[in-house]
VEXDREN-2710 file (C-alpha; in Angstrom, 1 decimal):
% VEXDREN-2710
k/r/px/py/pz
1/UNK/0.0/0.0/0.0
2/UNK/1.6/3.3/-0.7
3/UNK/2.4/6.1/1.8
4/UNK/-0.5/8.1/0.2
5/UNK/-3.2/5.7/1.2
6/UNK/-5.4/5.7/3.8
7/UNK/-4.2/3.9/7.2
8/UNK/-5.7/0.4/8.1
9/UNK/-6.2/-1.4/10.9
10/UNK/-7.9/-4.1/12.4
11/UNK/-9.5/-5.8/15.3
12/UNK/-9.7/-8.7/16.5
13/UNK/-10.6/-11.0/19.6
14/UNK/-8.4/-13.6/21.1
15/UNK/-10.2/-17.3/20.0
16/UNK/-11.6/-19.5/22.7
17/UNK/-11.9/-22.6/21.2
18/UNK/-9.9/-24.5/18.1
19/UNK/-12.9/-23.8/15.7
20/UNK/-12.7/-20.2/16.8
21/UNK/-8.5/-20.5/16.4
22/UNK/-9.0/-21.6/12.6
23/UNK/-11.1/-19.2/12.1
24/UNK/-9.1/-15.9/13.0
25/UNK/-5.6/-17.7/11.4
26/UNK/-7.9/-17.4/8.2
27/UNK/-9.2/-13.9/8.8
28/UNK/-5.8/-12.5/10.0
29/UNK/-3.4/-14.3/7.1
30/UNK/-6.3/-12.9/4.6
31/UNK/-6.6/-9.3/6.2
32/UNK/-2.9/-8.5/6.3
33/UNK/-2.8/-9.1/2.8
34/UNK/-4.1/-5.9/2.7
35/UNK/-0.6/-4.7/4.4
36/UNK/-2.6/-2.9/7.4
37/UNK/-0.7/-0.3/9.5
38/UNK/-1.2/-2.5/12.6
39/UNK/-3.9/-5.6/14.1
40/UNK/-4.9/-4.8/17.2
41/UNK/-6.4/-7.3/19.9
42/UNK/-9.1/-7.2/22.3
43/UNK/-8.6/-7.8/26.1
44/UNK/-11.9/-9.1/27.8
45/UNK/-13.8/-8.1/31.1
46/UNK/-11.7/-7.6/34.3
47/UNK/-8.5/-9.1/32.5
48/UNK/-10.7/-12.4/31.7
49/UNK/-8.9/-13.0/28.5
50/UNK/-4.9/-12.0/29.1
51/UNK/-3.2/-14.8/28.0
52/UNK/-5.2/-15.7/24.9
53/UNK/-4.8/-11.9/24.3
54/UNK/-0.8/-12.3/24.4
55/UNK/-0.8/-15.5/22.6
56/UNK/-2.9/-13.6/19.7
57/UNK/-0.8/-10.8/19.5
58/UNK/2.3/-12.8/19.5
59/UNK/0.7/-14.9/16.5
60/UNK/0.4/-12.4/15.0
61/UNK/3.7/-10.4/14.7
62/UNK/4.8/-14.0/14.2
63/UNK/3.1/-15.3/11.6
64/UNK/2.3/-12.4/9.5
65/UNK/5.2/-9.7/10.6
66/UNK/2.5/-6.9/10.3
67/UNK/2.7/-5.1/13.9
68/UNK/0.9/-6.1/16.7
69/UNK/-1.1/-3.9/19.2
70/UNK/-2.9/-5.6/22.6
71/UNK/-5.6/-3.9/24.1
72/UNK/-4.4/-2.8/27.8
73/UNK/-7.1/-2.5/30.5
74/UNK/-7.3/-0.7/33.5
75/UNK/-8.9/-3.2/35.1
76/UNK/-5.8/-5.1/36.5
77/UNK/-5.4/-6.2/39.8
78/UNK/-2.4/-4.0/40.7
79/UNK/0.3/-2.0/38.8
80/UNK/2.7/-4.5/39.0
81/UNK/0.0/-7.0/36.9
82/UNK/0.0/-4.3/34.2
83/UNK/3.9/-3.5/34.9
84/UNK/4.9/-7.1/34.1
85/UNK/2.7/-7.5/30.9
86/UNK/4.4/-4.3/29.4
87/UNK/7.8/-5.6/30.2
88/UNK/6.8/-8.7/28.3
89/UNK/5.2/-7.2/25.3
90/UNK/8.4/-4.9/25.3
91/UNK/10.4/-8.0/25.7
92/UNK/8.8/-9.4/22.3
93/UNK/9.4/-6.0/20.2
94/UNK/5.8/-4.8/20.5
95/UNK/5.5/-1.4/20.2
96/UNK/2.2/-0.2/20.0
97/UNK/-0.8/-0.4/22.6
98/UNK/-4.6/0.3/22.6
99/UNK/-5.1/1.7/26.1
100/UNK/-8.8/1.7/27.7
101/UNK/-10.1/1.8/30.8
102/UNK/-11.9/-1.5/29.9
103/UNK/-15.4/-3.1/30.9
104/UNK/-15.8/-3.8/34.4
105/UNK/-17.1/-7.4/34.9
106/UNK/-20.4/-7.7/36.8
107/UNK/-20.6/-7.0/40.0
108/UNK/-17.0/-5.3/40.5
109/UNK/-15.7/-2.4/41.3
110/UNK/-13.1/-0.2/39.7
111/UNK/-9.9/-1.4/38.4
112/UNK/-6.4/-0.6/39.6
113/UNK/-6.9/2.9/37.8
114/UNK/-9.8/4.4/37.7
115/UNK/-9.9/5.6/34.2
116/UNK/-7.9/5.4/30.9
117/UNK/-6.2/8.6/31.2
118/UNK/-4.4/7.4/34.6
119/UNK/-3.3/4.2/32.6
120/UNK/-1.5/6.8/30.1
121/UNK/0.0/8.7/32.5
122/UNK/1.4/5.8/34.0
123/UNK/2.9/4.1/31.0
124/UNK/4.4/6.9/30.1
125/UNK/5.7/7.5/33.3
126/UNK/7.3/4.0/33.4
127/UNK/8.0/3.6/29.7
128/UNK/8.7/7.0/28.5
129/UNK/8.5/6.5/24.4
130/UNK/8.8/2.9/24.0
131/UNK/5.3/2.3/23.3
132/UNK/3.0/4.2/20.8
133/UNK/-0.2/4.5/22.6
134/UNK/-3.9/4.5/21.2
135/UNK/-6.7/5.5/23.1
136/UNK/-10.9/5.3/22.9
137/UNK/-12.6/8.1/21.7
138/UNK/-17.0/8.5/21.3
139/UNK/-18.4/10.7/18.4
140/UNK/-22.0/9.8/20.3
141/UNK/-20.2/10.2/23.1
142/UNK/-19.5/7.6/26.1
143/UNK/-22.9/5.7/27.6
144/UNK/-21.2/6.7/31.1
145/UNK/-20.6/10.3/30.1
146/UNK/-22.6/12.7/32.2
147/UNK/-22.4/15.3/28.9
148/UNK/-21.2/15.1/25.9
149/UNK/-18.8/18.1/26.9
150/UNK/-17.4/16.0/30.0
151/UNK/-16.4/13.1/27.4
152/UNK/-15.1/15.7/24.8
153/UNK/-12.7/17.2/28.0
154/UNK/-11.6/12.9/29.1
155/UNK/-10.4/12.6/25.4
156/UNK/-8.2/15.5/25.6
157/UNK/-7.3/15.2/29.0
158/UNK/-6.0/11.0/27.5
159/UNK/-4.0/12.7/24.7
160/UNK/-2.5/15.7/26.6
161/UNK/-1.1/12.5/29.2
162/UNK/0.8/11.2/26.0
163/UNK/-1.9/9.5/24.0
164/UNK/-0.3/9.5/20.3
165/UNK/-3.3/8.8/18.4
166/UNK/-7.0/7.7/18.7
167/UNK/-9.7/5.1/17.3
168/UNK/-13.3/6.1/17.3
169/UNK/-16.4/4.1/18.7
170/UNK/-18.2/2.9/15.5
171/UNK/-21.2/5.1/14.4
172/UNK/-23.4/5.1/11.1
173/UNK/-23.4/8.6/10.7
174/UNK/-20.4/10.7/8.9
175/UNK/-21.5/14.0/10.2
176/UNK/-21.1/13.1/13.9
177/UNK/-17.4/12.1/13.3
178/UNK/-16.7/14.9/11.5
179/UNK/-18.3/17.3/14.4
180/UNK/-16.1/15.5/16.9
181/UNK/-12.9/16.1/15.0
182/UNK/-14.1/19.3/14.8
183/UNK/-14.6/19.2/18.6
184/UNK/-11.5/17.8/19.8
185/UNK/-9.8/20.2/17.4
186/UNK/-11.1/23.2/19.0
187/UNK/-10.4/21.9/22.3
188/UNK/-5.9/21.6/21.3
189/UNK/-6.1/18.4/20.2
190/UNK/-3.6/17.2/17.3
191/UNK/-3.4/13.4/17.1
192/UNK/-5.0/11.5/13.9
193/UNK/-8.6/10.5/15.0
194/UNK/-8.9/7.0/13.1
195/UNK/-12.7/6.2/12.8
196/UNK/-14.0/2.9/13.8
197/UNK/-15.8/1.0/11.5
198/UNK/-18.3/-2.2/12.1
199/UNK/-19.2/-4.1/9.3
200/UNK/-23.0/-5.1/8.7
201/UNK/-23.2/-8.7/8.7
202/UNK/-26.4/-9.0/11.1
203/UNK/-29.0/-6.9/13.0
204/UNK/-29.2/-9.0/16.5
205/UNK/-25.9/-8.7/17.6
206/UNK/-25.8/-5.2/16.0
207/UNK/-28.4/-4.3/17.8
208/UNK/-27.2/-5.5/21.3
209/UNK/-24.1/-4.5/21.2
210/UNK/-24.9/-1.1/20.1
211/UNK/-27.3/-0.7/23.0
212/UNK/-24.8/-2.0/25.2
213/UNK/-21.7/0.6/24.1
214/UNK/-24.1/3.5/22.7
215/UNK/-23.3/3.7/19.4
216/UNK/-26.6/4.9/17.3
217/UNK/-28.1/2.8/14.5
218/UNK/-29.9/5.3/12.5
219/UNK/-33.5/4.5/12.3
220/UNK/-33.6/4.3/8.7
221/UNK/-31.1/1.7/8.5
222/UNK/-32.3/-0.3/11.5
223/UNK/-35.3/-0.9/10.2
224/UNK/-34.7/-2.6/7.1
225/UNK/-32.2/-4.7/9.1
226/UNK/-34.6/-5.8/11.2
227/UNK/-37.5/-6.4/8.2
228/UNK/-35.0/-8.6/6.7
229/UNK/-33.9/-10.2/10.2
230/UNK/-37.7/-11.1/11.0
231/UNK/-37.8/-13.0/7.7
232/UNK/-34.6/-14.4/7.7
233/UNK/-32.7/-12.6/4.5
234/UNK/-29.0/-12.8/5.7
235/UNK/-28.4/-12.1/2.2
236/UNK/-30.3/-8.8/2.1
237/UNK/-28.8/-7.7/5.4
238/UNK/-25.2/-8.2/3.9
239/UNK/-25.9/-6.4/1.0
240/UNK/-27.7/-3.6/2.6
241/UNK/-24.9/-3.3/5.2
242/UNK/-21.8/-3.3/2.9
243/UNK/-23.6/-0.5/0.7
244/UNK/-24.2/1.6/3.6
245/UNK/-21.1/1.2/5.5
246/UNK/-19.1/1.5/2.3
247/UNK/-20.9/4.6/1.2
248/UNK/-20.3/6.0/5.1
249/UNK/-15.9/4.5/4.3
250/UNK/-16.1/6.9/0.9
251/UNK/-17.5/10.2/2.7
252/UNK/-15.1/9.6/5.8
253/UNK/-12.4/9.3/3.4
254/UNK/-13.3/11.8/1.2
255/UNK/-13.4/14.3/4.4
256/UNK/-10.3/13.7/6.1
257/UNK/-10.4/10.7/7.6
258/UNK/-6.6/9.4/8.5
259/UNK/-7.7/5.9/8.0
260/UNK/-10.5/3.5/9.3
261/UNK/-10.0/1.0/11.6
262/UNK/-12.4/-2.0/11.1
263/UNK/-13.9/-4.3/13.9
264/UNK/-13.8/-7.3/12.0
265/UNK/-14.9/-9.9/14.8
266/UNK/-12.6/-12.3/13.8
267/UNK/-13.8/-12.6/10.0
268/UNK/-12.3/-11.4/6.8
269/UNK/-15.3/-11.5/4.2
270/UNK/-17.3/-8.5/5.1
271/UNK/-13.9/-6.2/5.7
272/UNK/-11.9/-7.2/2.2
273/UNK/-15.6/-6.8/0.6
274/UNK/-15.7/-3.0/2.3
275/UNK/-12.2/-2.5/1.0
276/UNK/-12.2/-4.1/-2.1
277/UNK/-15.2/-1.2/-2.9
278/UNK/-13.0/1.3/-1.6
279/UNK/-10.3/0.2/-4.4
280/UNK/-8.0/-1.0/-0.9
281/UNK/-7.7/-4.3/-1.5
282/UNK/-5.2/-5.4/-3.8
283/UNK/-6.0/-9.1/-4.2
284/UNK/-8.8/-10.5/-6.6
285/UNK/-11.8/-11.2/-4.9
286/UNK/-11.8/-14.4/-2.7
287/UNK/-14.4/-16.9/-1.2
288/UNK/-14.3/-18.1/2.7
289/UNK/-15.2/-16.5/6.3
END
């Protein structure tokens, strides 16, 4: 990909079973075809997935030599926990990390830190520069945000603690990423603002999770999802959903947009399909997951 294109970057979550394992090898060997900027990793409730998160990004950098970011929570135990992971991702050349505050499992309490920003502060305060950090950012702003002005100010307040970069929430609607920018902008802040992007594949699990992290599904597009989810018409829904999140890829693009960041859930199809519209994909068109 040349240094004129738009950044990629994808997402996945570490496998829990050997069905699931042969499933992301597939999706990851396929996507980084597509010579992405990084693949990032997912780290699950209260530190419930760590080790399949390590083993995941080490596969990665391994097997594919495209670089490797794991998602670091807050919610750790104690700074040592989160002291002796860095060390070990530093130990294995990985140099990039997607720092959140993480979901808190049911029923407990805060982490170690309270929030993302005091995760920053301390990795840069241990690590200095080795590690290029990513942090969350909400064009609908956070579900736990009191105003959207209170989120706007915890975004800046990540990046002025040595946040190098961001990737958005995924939303269905260009102009609220573009006010954001806008936004964070106004408010000092410099860093590329990467959009996250979810492929349509399904309205269900759309639908849940969307509740669940406050992302907005537009009511025009909900709708027909769920028309065709009622009847059954998977085929619909995936056509509908790569036309509209294409068509949402092109205007973000088209405005600015540093580069997209796709959630892929651990499957290639719907992502190469999204890029091969967007003329990113430099392979001929493939079956499979």
């Amino acid at each position: 990909m040349s240094d004129s294109a738009p950044q990629l970057s994808f997402e996945f979550f570490p496998p829990r079973s050997a069905a699931q394992q042969v499933a992301f090898e597939r999706a990851r060997d396929r996507l980084a075809t597509l010579q992405p900027a990084y693949m990032s990793v997912t780290f699950g409730a209260g530190g419930s997935t760590r080790d399949r998160t390590r083993e995941t990004v080490l596969s990665i950098a391994e097997a594919t030599g495209i670089e490797a970011a794991p998602h670091i929570s807050c919610m750790a135990e104690s700074d040592d926990d989160i002291e002796a992971l860095l060390d070990d991702y530093r130990a294995h050349g990985i140099k990039r990390l997607v720092v959140l505050r993480g979901d808190r499992p049911s029923g407990s309490g805060a982490g170690v830190f309270p929030y993302a920003v005091d995760l920053v502060r301390f990795i840069r305060k241990r690590y200095g520069n080795t590690f290029h950090i990513e942090v969350a950012c909400y064009p609908e702003h956070h579900p736990e945000s009191r105003t959207p002005d209170d989120d706007l100010k915890h975004f800046r307040d990540k990046v002025a603690a040595g946040a190098d970069g961001a990737i958005t929430q995924y939303f269905f609607s260009a102009d609220s990423y573009f006010r954001f920018v806008d936004e964070a902008r106004s408010l000092g802040v410099s860093v590329p603002i990467v959009p996250g992007i979810m492929p349509i594949t399904n309205y269900t699990g759309l639908a849940r999770f969307s509740q669940m992290c406050g992302a907005e599904i537009p009511l025009w597009i909900a709708k027909r999802l769920k028309a065709w989810d009622d009847a059954g018409d998977r085929e619909s829904i995936a056509a509908f959903g790569e036309d509209v999140v294409t068509e949402l890829c092109r205007r973000l693009l088209d405005g600015g947009a540093p580069g997209l960041h796709f959630y892929t859930l651990n499957r290639a199809r719907a992502t190469l399909a999204l890029c091969r519209n967007l003329g990113l994909d430099p392979q001929p068109a493939a079956t499979g997951s």
